[in-house]
C-alpha positions as CSV (number, residue, x, y, z in Angstrom):
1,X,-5.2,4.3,-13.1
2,X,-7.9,4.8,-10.7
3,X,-7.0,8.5,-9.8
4,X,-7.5,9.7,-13.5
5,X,-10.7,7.8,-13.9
6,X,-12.0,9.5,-10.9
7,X,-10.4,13.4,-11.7
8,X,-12.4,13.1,-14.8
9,X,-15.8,11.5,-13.0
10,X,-15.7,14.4,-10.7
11,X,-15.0,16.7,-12.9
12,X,-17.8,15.9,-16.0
13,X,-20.2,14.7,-13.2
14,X,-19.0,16.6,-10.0
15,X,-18.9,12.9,-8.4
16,X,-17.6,9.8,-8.7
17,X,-19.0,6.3,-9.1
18,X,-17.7,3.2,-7.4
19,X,-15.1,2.6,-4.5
20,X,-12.7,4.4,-2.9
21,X,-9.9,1.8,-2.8
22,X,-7.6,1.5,0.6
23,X,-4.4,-0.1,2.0
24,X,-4.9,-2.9,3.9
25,X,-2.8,-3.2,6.9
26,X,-0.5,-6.5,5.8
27,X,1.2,-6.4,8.7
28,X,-2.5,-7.2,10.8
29,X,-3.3,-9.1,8.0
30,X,-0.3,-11.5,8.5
31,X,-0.2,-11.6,11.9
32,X,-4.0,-13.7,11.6
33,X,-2.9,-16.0,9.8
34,X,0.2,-16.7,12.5
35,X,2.9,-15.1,9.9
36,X,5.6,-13.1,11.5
37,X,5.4,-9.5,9.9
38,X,7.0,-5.9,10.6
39,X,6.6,-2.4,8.9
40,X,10.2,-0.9,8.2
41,X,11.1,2.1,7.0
42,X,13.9,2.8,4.3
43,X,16.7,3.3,7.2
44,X,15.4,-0.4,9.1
45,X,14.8,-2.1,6.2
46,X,18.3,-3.8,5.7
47,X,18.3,-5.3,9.4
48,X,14.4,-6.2,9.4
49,X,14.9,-8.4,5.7
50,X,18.3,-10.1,7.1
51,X,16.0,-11.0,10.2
52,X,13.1,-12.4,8.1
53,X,14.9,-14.3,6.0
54,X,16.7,-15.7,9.1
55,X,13.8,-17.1,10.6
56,X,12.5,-20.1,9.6
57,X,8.9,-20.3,7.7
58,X,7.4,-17.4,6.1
59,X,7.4,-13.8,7.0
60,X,6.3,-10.2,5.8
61,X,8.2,-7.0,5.6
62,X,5.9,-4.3,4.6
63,X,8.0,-1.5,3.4
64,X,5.0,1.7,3.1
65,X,5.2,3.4,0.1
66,X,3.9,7.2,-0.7
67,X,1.3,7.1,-3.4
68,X,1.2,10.4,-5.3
69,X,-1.8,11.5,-6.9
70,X,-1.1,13.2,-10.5
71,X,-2.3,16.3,-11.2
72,X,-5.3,16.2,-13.5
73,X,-4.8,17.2,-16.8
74,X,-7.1,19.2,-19.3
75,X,-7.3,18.6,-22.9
């Protein structure tokens, strides 16, 4: 992915080309367009679903996740 291709950028070239990707805020981002949306968390999520898919129309449950970096590796 992304994260190896920029461990080795750095470390041939000591920088890295391109753009740092980031996490849009879906939650904002549904909201503008008049979608109902929440952020859960693992303990919430059950309730917040069974309320989305209770209202009518579309909505957006944005369950965060933890991205995790690997550790670079050296052949």
């Amino acid at each position: 992915g992304y994260g190896i291709l920029r461990e080795y950028m750095t470390g041939a070239f000591g920088e890295t080309t391109g753009t740092e990707l980031s996490r849009p805020d879906f939650v904002a981002l549904a909201e503008s367009f008049g979608v109902p949306a929440v952020r859960t968390t693992p303990e919430s999520l059950a309730a917040d679903l069974g309320k989305a898919l209770a209202a009518p129309g579309p909505s957006v449950v944005v369950l965060p996740a933890l991205l995790r970096m690997f550790e670079p590796t050296h052949l």
